[in-house]
N, C-alpha and C positions, 0 to 999 in steps of 0.2 A: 657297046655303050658302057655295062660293065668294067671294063679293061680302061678306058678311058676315064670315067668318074673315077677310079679307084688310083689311075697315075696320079690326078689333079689333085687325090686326098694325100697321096705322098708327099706328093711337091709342098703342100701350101702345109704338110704338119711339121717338111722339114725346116723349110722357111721358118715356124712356128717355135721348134727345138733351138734355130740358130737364135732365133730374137732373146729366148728365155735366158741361154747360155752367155751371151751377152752380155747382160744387165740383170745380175741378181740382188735382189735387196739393197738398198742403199746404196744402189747408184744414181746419178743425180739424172731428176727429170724434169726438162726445161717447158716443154706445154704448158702453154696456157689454159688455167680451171676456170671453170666457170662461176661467180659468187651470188648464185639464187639461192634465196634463204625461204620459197615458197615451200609452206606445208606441204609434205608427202602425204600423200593418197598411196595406202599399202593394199595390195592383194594379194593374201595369203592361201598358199598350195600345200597340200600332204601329199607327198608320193610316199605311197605306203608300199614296201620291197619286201623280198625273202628275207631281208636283212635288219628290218627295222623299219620305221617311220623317220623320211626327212621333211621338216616342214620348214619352207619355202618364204620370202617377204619378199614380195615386188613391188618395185619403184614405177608405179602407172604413172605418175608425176615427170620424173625427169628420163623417164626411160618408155616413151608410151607406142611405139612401136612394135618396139623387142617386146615388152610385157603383151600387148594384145597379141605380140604371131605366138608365143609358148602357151597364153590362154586360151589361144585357139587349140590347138592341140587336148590342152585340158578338157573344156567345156566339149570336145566331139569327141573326148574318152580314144582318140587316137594315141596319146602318151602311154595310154594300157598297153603292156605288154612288152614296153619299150624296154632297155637295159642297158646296165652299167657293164662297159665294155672293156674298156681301158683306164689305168691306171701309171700315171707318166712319175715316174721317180725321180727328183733332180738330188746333187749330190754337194751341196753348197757349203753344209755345217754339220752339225750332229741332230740338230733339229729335226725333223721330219719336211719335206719341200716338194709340192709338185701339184697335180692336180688331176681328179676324178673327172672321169668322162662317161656320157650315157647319151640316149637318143631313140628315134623310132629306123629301126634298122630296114624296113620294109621300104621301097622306093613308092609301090602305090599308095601309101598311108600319107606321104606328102605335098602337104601348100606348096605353093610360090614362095622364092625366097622374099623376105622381110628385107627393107632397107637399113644401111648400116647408120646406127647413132652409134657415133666414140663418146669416148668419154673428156675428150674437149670439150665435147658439148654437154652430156646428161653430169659430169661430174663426178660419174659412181667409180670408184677405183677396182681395180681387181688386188684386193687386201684377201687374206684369209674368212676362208666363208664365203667368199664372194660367187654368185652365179652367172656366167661370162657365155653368149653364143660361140658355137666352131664354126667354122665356114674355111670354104677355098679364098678367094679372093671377096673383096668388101665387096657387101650387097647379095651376096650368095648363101647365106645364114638360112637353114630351112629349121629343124628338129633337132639338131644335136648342141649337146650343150656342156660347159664342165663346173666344176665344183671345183675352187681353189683351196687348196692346204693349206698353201702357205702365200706371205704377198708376193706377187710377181709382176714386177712395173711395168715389165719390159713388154705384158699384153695393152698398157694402155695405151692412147694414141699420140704419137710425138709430130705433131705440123714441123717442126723442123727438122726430120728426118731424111735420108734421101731415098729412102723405100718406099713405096706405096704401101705393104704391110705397114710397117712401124708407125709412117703417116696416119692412117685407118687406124690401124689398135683394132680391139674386140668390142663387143659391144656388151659388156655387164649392165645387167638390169637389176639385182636386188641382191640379197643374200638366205644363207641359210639361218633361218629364227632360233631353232630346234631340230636335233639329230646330228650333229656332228660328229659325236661318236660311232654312230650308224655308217657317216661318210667315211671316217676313217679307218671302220672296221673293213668296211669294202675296197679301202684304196690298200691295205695293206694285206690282204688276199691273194694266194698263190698265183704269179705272173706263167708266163710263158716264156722259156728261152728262144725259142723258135716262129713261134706264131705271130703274124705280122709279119709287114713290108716297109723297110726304108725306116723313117722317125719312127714307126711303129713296133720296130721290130723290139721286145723284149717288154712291151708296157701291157700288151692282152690278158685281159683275166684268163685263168684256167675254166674257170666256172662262170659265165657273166650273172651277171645279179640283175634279176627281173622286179622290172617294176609292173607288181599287180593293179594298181589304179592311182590315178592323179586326180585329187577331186580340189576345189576349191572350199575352204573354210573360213566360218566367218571371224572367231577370234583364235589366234594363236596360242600353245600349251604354254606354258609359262616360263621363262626365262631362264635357260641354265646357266651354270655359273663359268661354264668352256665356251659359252656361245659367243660368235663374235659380234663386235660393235658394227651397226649400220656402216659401210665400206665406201663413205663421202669426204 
């Protein structure tokens, strides 16, 4: 069963590699958004790391899905202990490009997967900052999830596509309020030349980065001036 989840994690990261490399930044994307201007209902998470505190805004509003399967986690203190694994480097500009990955590594520590909302529908983009389910194929999303560096269109979902991936897109639900320099110091932490398989090969942390607790909070620290714009 092992050997098998773990071919399915190559395939669908490699899929994943090809989509990004594909469509980097300002390539044109034809989807259809959605224009709800209905007030956001935010619920705000601290994962607090060896590394720092990142705190968390969720879009329970146009993302109410996604945000209750990751507050489940939260709220059953299952995300304890979880960790930041991978760190996918892309190579587009001199900017910094790619995105931070973490999750509950333990197969018994996990739900049922969560239903796929793209972002045809919830309207949330995966911009920088942005918090985006992994999953193998749409509908399969359980605990792992990433942290966008930089924007990368080509995770959101394109109906005119002739992929089912690309069709689907990821399902981002909110973004990061506070700690992005905590993300960035973890994404830019010693990789592994060797460790990992297939898409994965080269993006594993040396050291992964544990996350000590994920609690829910009621108001947010205050606005840094690196943090990014709500990702709509």
């Amino acid at each position: 069963m092992a050997g098998v989840r773990g071919g399915r994690l190559i395939a669908a990261l490699a899929a994943l590699f090809a989509l990004v490399l594909a469509a980097p930044p300002g390539a044109a994307q034809d989807a259809a958004r959605p224009a709800e201007s209905r007030p956001v209902e935010h619920v705000y998470v601290a994962l607090t790391t060896t590394a720092g505190v990142i705190t968390l805004d969720l879009d329970k509003t146009h993302a109410p899905l996604t945000t209750a399967n990751f507050l489940k986690y939260v709220d059953s203190r299952r995300m304890d202990g979880a960790v930041f694994y991978r760190a996918m480097h892309l190579g587009w500009s001199e900017e910094p490009a790619g995105l931070l990955q973490g999750g509950v590594r333990d197969p018994a520590r996990l739900f049922p997967p969560v239903a796929h909302e793209p972002t045809s529908r919830t309207g949330i983009l995966h911009k920088a900052g942005a918090i985006s389910m992994a999953r193998f194929a749409p509908g399969t999303a359980t605990a792992d999830f990433t942290i966008l560096i930089s924007d990368m269109p080509a995770l959101d979902a394109d109906p005119q596509a002739p992929g089912e991936d690309a069709r689907a897109g990821f399902a981002a639900f909110g973004h990061v309020a506070a700690g992005m320099d905590v993300v960035r110091k973890i994404w830019n932490m010693p990789r592994s030349a060797t460790a990992g398989a297939g898409a994965m090969k080269g993006d594993m942390l040396v050291d992964p980065i544990k996350i000590v607790s994920a609690r829910r909070i009621a108001v947010p620290p205050p606005v840094e001036a690196s943090s990014p714009e709500p990702a709509r």
